[in-house]
MMTF fields as JSON, N, C-alpha, C and O atoms, coordinates in Angstrom:
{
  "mmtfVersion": "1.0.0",
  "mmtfProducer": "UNKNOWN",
  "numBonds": 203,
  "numAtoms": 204,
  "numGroups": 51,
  "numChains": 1,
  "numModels": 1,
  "chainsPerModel": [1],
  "groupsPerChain": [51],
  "chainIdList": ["A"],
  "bondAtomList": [4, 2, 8, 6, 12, 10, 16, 14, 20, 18, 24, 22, 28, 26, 32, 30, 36, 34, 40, 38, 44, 42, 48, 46, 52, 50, 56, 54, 60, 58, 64, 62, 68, 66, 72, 70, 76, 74, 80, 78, 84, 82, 88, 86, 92, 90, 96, 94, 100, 98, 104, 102, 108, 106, 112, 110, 116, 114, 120, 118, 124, 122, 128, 126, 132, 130, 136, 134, 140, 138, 144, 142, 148, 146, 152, 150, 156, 154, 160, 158, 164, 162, 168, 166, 172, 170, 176, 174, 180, 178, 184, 182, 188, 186, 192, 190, 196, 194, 200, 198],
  "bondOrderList": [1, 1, 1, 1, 1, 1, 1, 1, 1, 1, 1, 1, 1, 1, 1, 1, 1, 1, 1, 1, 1, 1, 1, 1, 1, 1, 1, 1, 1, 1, 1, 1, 1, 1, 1, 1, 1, 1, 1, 1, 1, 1, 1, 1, 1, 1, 1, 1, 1, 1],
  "groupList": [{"groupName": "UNK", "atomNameList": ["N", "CA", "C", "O"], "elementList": ["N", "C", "C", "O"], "formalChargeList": [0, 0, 0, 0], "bondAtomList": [1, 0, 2, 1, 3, 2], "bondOrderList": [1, 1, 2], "singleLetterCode": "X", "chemCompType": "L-PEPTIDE LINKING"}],
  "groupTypeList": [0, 0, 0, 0, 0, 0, 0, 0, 0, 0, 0, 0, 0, 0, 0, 0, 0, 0, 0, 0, 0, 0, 0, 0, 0, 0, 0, 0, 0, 0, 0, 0, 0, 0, 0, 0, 0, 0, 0, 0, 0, 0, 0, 0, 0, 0, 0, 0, 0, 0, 0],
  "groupIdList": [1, 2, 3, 4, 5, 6, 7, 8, 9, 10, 11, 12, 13, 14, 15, 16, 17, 18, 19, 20, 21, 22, 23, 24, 25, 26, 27, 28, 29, 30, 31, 32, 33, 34, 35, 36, 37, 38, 39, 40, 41, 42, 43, 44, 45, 46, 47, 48, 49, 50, 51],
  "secStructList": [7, 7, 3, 3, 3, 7, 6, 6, 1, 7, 3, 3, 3, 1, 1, 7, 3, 3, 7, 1, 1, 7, 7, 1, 6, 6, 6, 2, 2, 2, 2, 2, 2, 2, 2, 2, 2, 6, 7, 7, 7, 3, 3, 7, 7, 4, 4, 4, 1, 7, 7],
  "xCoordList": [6.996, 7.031, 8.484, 9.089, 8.967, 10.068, 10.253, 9.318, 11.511, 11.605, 12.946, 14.033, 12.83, 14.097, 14.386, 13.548, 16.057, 16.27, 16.971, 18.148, 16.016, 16.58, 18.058, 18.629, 18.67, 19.645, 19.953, 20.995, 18.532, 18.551, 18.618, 18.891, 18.302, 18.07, 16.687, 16.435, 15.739, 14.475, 13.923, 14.051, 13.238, 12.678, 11.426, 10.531, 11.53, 10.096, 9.906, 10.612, 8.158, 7.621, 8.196, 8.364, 8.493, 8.459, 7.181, 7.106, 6.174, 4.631, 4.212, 4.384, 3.585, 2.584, 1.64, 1.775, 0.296, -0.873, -0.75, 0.187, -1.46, -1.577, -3.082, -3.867, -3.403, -4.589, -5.052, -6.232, -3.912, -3.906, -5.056, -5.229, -5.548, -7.284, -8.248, -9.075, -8.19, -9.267, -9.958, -9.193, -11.411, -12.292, -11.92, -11.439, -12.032, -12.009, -12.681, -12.181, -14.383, -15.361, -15.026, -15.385, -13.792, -14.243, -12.377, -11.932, -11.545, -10.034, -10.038, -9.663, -10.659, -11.209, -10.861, -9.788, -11.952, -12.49, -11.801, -11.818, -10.921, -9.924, -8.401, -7.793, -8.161, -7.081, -7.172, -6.243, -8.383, -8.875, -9.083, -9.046, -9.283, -9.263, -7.981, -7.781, -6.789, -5.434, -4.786, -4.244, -4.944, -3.885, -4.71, -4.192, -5.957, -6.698, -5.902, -5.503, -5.797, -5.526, -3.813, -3.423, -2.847, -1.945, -0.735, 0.332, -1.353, -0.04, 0.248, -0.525, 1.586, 1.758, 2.458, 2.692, 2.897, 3.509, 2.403, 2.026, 1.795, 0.764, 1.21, 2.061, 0.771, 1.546, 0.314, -0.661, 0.333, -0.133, 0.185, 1.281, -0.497, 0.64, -0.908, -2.031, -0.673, -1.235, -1.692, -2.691, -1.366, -1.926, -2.784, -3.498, -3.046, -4.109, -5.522, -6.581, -5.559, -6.766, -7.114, -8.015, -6.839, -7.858, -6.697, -6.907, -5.558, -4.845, -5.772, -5.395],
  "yCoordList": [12.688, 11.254, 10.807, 11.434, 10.177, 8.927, 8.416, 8.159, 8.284, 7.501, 6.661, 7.238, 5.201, 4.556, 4.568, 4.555, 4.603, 4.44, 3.126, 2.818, 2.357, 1.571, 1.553, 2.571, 0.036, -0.318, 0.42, 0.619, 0.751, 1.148, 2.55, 2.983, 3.573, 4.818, 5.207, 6.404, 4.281, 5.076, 5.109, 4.241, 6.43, 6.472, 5.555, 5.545, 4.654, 4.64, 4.62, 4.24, 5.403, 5.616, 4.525, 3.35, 5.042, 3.573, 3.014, 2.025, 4.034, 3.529, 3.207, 4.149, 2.141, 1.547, 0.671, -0.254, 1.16, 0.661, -0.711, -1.025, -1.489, -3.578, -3.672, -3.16, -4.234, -5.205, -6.251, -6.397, -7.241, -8.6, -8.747, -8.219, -9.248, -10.136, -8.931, -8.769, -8.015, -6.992, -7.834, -8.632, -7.895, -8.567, -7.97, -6.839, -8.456, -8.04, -6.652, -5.54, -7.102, -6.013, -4.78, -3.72, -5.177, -3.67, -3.163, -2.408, -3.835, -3.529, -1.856, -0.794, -2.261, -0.823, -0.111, 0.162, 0.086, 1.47, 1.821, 2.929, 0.68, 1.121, 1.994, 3.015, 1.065, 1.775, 3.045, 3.654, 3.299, 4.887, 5.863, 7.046, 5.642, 5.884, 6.437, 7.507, 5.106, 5.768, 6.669, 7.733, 5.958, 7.73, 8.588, 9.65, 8.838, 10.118, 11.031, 12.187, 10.257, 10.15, 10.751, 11.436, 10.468, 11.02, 9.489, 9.745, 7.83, 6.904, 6.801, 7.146, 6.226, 6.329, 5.156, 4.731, 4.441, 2.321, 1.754, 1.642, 1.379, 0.266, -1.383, -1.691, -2.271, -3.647, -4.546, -4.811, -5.004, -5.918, -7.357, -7.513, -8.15, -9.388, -10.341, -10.28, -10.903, -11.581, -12.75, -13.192, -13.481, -14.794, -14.181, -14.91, -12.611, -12.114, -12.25, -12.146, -12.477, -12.501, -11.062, -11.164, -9.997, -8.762, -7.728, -6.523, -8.132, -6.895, -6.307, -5.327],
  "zCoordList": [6.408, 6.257, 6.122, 5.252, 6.559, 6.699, 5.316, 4.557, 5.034, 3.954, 3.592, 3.593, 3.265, 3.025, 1.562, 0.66, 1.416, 0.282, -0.486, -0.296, -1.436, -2.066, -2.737, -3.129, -2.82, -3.601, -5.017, -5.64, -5.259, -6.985, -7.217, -8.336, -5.878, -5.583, -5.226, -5.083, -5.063, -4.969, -3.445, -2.582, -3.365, -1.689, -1.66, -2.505, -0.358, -0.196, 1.234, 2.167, 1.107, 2.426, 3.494, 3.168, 4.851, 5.463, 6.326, 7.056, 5.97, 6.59, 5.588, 4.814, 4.944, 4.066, 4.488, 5.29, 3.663, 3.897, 3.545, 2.81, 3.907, 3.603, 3.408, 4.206, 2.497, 2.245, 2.881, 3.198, 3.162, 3.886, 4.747, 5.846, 4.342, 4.827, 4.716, 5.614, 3.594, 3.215, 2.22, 1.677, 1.751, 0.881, -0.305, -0.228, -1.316, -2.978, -2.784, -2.956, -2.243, -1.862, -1.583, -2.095, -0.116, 0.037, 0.154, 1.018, -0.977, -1.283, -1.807, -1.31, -3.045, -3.976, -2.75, -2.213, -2.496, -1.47, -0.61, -0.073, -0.307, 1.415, 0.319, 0.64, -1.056, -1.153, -2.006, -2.536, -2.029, -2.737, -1.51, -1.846, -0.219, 0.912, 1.392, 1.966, 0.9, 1.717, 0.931, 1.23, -0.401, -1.249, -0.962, -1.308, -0.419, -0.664, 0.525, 0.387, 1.623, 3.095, 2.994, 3.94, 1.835, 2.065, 1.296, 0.738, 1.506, 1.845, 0.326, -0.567, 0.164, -1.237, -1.081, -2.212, -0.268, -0.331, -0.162, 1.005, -0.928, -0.715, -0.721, -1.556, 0.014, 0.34, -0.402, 0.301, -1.75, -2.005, -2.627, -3.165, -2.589, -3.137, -3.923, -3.422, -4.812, -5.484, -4.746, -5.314, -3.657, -3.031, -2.344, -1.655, -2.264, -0.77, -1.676, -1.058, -3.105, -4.232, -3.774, -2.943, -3.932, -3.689, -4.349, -4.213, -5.014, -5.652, -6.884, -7.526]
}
């Protein structure tokens, strides 16, 4: 995996999973899905209502 490094020193993945227009319903499950799967940047933001 690829990885950039922040201003502050820290790596992060440069593939990360997104939520954006996933249901509350079925958020859970997709992002228990991707760490299982391997991703470790997950992209969520509080206006998507499903963090």
């Amino acid at each position: 995996m690829e990885f950039v490094t922040l201003r502050n020193g820290v790596k992060m993945p440069k593939l990360g999973y997104g939520v954006y227009q996933v249901s509350k319903e079925e958020c859970g499950r997709c992002v228990l899905d991707a760490l299982k799967v391997g991703y470790r940047h997950l992209d969520t933001a509080q206006s998507y209502f499903n963090e």
